[in-house]
N, C-alpha and C positions, 0 to 999 in steps of 0.2 A: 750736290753742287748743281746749281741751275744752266751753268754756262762751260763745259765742258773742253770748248775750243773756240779760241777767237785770233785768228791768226792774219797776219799781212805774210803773205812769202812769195817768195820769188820763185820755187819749185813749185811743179806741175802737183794738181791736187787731185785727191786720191778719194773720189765719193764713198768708196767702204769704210774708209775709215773713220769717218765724219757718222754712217750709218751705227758703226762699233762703238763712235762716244758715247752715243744717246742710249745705247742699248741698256732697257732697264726695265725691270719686272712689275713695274707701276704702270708702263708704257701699252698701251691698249692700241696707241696709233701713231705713225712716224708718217712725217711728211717731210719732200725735197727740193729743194728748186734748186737748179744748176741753171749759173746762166754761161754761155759758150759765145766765143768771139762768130759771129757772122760775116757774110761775105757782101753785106749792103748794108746802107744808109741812109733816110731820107733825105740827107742833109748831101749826098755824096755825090761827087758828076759821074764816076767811075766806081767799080767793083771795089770794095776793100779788102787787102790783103793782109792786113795785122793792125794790133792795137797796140800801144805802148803805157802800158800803167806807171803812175810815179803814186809816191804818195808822203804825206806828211809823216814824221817822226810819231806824233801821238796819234796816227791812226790804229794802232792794233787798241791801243786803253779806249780808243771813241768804239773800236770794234764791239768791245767788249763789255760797254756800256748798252749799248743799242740791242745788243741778244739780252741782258739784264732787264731793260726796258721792257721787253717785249714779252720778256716770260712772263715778268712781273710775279703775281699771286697765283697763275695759273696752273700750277704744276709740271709746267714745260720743261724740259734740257734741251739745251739749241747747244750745237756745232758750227760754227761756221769760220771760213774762210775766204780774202781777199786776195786773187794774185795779185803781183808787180811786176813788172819786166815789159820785153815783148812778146806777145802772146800772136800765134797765127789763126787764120780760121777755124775751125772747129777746137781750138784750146778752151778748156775751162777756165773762167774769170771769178767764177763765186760759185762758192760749193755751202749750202745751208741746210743740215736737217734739224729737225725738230719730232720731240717724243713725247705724248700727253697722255694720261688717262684715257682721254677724249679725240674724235678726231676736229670737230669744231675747234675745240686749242689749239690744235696742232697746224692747221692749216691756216688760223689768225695770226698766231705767231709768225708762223713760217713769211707769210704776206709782209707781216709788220717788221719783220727784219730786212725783207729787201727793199722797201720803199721806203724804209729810214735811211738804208745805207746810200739809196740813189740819191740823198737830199743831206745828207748830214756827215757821210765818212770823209777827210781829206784825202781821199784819192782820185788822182786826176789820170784821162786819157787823151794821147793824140792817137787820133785816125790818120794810117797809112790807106790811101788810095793807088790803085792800079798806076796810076799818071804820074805818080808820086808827090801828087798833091797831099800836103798834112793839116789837121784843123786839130787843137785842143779843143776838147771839154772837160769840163768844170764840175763841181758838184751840182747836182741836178741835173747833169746833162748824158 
């Protein structure tokens, strides 16, 4: 199975066990990218202090096309997950590994899942600012 976890959840995500899906005796190389809510923006007049994910109904099926995509022919298993909710500074927002033979796959893949999903998942964020100023973003953003 090429695609091992492709999840939208609203609980806190767990990198081990995303590293536990891929786990596999073809696997020569794993690669991760977490990406974590930050405490700034360029777009921001003040410090941010959370983000709020929503997301469409068919985002975990888009989820889970987009790791499919990416493995493609490559011999990859991707892991990955989307939070939803409100998430604070330092909370994990995407949790992605990837397992190749190779590590050139492993690390194309892993790329090609997060910049799919910043352009293609329907999950959307509002930024909480210090001032409590809030701004959506959108896919792509």
């Amino acid at each position: 199975m090429t695609v091992r976890i492709a999840a939208i959840s609203a609980e806190p995500l767990d990198i081990a066990a995303h590293l536990d899906a891929v786990e596999d005796p073809t696997a020569g190389a794993v690669t991760t990218f977490v990406g974590r809510v930050r405490d700034h923006d360029p777009d921001a007049a003040t410090a941010v202090v959370a983000l709020e994910y929503t997301s469409h109904p068919d985002a975990e099926a888009t989820l889970r096309r987009i790791a499919e995509e990416a493995a493609g022919e490559t011999g990859a298993i991707v892991a990955v997950s989307h939070r939803i909710g409100r998430l604070e500074v330092g909370d994990l927002a995407v949790v992605i590994a990837v397992a190749s033979p190779h590590r050139a796959e492993a690390f194309a893949v892993c790329r090609d899942v997060i910049e799919t999903i910043k352009h293609d998942l329907p999950v959307w964020k509002r930024q909480v600012e210090s001032d409590g100023t809030t701004a959506w973003k959108g896919i792509g953003g």
